[in-house]
DOTI-918303 format. One record per residue (C-alpha): x negated, y negated, z negated. Coordinates in steps of 0.1 Angstrom, whole numbers. Example, Ala and Ser with C-alpha at 12.3 -4.5 7.8 and 13.67 -1.06 7.14 Angstrom:
<gumis>
[gumi [-123 45 -78]],
[gumi [-137 11 -71]],
</gumis>
This chain:
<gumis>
[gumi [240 -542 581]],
[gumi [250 -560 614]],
[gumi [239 -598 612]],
[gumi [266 -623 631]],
[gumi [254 -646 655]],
[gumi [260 -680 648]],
[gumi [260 -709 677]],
[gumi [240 -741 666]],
[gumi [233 -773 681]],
[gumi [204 -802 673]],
[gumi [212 -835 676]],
[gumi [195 -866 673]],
[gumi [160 -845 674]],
[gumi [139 -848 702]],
[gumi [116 -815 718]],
[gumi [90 -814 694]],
[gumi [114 -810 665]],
[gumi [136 -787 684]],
[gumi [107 -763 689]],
[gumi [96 -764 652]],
[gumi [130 -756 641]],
[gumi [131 -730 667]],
[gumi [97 -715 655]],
[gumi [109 -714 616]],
[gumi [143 -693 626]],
[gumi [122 -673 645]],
[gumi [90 -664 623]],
[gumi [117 -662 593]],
[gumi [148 -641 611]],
[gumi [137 -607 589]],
[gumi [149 -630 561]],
[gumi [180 -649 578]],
[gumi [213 -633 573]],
[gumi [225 -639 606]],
[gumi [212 -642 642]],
[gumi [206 -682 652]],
[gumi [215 -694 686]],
[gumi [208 -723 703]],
[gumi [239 -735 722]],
[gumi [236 -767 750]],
[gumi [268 -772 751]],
[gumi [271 -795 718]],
[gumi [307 -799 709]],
[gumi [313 -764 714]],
[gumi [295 -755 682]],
[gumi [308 -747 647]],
[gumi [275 -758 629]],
[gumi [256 -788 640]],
[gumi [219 -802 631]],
[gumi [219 -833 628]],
[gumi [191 -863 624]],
[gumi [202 -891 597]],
[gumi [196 -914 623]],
[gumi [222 -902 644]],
[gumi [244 -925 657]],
[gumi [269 -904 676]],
[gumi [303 -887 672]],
[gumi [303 -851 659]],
[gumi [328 -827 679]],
[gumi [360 -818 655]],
[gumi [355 -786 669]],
[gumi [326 -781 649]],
[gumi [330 -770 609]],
[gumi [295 -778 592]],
[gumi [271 -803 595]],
[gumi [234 -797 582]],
[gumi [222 -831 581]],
[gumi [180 -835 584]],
[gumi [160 -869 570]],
[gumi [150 -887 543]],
[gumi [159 -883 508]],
[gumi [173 -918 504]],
[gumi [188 -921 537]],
[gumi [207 -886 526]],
[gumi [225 -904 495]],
[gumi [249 -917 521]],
[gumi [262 -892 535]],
[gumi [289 -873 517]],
[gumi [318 -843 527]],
[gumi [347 -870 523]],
[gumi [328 -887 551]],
[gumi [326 -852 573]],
[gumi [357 -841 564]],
[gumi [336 -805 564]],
[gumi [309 -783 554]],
[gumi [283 -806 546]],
[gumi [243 -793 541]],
[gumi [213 -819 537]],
[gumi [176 -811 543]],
[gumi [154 -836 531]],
[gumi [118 -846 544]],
[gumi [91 -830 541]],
[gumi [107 -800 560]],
[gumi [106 -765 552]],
[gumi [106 -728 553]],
[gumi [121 -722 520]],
[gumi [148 -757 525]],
[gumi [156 -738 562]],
[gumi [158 -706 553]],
[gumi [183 -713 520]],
[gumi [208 -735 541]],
[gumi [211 -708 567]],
[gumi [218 -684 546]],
[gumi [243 -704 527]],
[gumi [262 -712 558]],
[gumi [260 -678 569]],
[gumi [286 -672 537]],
[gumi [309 -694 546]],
[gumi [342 -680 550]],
[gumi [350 -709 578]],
[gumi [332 -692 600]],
[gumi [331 -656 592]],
[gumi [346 -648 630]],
[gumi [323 -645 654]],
[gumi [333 -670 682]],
[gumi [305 -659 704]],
[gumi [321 -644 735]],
[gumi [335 -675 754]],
[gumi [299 -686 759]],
[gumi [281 -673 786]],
[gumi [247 -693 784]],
[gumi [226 -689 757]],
[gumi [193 -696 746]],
[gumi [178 -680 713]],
[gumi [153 -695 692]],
[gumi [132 -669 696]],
[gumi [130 -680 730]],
[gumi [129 -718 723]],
[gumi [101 -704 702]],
[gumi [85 -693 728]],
[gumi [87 -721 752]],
[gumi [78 -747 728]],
[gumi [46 -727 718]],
[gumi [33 -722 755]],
[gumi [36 -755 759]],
[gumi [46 -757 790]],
[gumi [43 -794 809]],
[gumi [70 -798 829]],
[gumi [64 -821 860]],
[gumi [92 -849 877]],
[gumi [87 -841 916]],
[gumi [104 -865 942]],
[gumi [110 -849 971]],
[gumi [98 -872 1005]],
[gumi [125 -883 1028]],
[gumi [113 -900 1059]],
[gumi [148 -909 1066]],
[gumi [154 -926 1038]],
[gumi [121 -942 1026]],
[gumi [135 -970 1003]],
[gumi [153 -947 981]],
[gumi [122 -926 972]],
[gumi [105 -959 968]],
[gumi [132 -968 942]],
[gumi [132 -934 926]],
[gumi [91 -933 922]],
[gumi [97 -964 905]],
[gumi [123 -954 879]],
[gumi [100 -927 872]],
[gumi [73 -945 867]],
[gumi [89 -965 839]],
[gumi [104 -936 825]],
[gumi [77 -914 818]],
[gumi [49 -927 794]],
[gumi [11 -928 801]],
[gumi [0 -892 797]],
[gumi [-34 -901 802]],
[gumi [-33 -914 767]],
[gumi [-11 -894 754]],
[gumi [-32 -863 741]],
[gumi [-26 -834 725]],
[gumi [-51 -826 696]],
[gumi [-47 -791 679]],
[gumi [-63 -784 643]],
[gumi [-81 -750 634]],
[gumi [-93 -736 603]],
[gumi [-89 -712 575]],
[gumi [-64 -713 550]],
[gumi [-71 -745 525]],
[gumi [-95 -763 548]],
[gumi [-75 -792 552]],
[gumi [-58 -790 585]],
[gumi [-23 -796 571]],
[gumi [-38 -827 545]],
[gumi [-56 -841 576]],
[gumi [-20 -842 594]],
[gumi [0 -861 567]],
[gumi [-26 -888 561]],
[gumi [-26 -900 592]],
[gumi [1 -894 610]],
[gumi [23 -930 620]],
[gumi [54 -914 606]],
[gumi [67 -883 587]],
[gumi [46 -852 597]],
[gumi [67 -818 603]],
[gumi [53 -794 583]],
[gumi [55 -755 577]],
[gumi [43 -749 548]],
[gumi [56 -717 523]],
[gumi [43 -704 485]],
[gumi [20 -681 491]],
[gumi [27 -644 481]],
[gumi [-8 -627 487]],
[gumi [-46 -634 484]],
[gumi [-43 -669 499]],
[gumi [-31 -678 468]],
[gumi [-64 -680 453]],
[gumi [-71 -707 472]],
[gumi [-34 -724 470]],
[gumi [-5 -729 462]],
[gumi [13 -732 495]],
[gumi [4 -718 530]],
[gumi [11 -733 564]],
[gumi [31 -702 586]],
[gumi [45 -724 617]],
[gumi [27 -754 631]],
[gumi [25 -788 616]],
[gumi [32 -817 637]],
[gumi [23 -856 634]],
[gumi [18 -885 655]],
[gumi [-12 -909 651]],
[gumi [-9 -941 674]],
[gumi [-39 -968 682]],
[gumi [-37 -1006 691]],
[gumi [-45 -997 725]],
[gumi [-19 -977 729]],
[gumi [-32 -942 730]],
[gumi [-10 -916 714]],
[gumi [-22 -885 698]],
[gumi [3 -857 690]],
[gumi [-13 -833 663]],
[gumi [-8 -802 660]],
[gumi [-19 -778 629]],
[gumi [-18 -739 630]],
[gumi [-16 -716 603]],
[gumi [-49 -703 589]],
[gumi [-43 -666 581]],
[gumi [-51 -647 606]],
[gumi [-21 -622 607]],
[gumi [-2 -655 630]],
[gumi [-34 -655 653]],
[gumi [-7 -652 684]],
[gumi [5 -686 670]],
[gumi [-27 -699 669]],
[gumi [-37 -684 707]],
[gumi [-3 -697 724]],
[gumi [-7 -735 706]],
[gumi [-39 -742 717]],
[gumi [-31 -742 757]],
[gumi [-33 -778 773]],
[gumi [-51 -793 745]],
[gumi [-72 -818 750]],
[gumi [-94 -820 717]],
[gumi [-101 -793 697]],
[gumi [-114 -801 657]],
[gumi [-123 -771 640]],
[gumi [-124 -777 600]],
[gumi [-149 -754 586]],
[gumi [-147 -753 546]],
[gumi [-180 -755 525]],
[gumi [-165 -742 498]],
[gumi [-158 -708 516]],
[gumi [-182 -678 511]],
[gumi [-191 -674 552]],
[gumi [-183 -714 572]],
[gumi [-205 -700 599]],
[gumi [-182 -665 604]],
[gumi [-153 -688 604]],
[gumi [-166 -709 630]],
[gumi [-171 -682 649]],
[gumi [-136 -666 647]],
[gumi [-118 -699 660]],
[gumi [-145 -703 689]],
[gumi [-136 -671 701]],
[gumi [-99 -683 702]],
[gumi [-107 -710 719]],
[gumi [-130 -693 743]],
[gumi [-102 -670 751]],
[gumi [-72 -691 753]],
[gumi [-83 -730 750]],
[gumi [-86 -755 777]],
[gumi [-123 -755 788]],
[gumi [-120 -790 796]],
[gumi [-111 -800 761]],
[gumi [-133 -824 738]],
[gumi [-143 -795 706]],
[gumi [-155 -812 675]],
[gumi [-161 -793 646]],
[gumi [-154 -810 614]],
[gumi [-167 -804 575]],
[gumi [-145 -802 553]],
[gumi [-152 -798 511]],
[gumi [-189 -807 512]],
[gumi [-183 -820 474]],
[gumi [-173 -785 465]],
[gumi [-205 -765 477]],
[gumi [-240 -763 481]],
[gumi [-239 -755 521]],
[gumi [-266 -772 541]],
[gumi [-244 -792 564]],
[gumi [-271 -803 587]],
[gumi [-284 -769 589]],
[gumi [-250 -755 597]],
[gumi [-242 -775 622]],
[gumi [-277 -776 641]],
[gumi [-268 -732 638]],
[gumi [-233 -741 650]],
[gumi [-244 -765 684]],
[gumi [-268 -738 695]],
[gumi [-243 -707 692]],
[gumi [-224 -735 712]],
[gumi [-247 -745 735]],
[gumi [-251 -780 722]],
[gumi [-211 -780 737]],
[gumi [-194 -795 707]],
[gumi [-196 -826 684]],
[gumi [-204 -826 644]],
[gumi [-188 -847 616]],
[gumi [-180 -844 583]],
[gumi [-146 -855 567]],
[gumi [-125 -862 539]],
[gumi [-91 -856 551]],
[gumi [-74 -870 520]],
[gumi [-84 -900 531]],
[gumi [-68 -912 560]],
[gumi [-95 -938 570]],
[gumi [-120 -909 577]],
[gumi [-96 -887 595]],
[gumi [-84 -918 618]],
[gumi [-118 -928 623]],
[gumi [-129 -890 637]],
[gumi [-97 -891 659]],
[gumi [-102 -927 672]],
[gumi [-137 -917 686]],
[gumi [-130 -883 698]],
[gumi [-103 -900 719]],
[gumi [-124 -926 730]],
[gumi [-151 -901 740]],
[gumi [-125 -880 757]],
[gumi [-108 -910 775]],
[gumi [-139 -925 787]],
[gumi [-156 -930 818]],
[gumi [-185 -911 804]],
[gumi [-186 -873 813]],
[gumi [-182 -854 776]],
[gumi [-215 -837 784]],
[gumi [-235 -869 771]],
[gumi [-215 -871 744]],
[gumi [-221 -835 735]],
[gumi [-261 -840 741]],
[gumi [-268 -874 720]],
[gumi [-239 -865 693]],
[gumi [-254 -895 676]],
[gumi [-222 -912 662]],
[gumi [-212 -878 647]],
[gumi [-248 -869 634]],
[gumi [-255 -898 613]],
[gumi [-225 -891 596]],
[gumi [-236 -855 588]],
[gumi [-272 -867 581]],
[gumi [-262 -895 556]],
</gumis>
């Protein structure tokens, strides 16, 4: 059976959502009726995303509108106010609440003819997907006129306004296996709604839970002194290991949750090290973090002296609760200060002593 392709714009949503919406349509197009495409061109779309915070006109052009935000917020909206096809999505998002609305507009006899060939540019999700997951930084370069010296001076300004202090604004990616908290650690401290990507499970990792994280989560945490970290959670299972290798590029702190309650913590350890070995940023801050010590009888200190030799005394230990957002906040808030700091991370990683106690204790 031929799928149809189907032009779709986002609106209201800035990158990061865009690329987590791409990522779901792309991990989940074996199960989507028709082929998703992204179309920059907004009011030449028949279906439109759009964020309930959205304050501008939708194109007449377009024929269904698959509105995105909170469940309260949604009670407002209503297909007399449309005057078409009207879908809602409500926070948290995901895969299952994506992948039934697509399929339902995909029925819709509105737009059963494929309306495709006028447009000449393009862009899939699958490779939105794959932008978004490399991660790429793009960089604002003004180009030096001696000519004209005042306008540059006026343009590096603007700029400078513009773009927000990347030096604290860090990118901090969460590793671990399935059920060892990374997803848990990114709700309760995020500073607003976390994206999520989390499924029921349909194989062994339902042993451990209910629901699995396939995508990436994404949050926000901010601090008083205005450091910004965007958080990023990959899945656990190791069949989306190519997820896992192409989000943790550019980071700049790495925490790897290692579950006590597992059978092997150590041989877990060692599976995301080797990830990060191969594909991390070498300059990044790596923390390891203990998740479930109330479950298990694992010697924490032990493990995590075993741990700093394999890594060469290269990484930081604590232990955490990430239902409670106090702990996880706390563990952020110092590996950014450590990170941000005029000391070289090398101390840190030799004295380790505001991690330690907390393993010790």
């Amino acid at each position: 059976m031929s799928r149809n392709k189907r032009m779709v714009s986002l609106l209201g949503f800035d990158r990061n959502f865009t690329g987590m919406f791409a990522s779901y349509c792309h991990l989940l197009k074996s199960h989507l009726n028709d082929n998703w495409i992204l179309n920059r061109e907004d009011e030449s779309s028949e279906i439109v995303v759009v964020s309930d915070k959205y304050k501008g006109a939708i194109s007449k052009k377009s024929k269904v509108t698959i509105i995105i935000g909170d469940s309260e917020t949604l009670k407002s909206f209503d297909n007399k106010e449309m005057k078409h096809e009207l879908f809602k999505i409500s926070y948290p998002i995901s895969s299952a609440k994506i992948l039934d609305v697509l399929n339902k507009v995909s029925k819709l006899k509105c737009i059963q003819k494929n309306s495709l060939t006028k447009f000449k540019q393009e862009f899939s999700f699958k490779n939105m997907f794959s932008r978004f997951m490399k991660n790429h930084k793009q960089k604002n370069v003004v180009k030096q006129n001696n000519s004209n010296n005042k306008t540059n001076k006026v343009a590096n300004k603007l700029l400078s306004i513009l773009q927000p202090d990347i030096s604290k604004n860090l990118k901090v990616v969460f590793l671990g296996r399935p059920g060892s908290g990374k997803t848990t650690a990114i709700t309760s401290v995020s500073t607003s709604k976390a994206l999520t990507s989390e499924v029921n499970t349909t194989d062994s990792v339902g042993l451990i839970k209910k629901q699995t994280t396939i995508g990436i989560d994404y949050g926000e945490c901010d601090f008083e002194n205005g450091v910004k970290l965007r958080l990023y959670g990959t899945p656990g299972q190791r069949r989306y290991d190519y997820v896992q290798t192409q989000t943790v590029s550019s980071a700049n702190i790495y925490v790897i949750l290692v579950d006590l309650s597992s059978v092997a913590p150590f041989a877990e350890f060692m599976y995301y090290k080797d990830i990060l070995n191969t594909a991390g940023n070498k300059n990044a801050l790596r923390v390891v973090a203990f998740t479930h010590y109330d479950l298990k009888e694992h010697n924490m200190s032990q493990l995590s002296k075993e741990i700093r030799r394999k890594c060469h005394g290269e990484i930081l230990s604590v232990k955490v609760d990430t239902r409670v957002s106090d702990e996880v906040r706390f563990m952020l808030e110092k590996a950014a200060e450590m990170k941000l700091g005029s000391v070289p991370v090398h101390e840190y990683y030799a004295e380790n002593s505001l991690f330690l106690k907390n393993i010790n204790a």
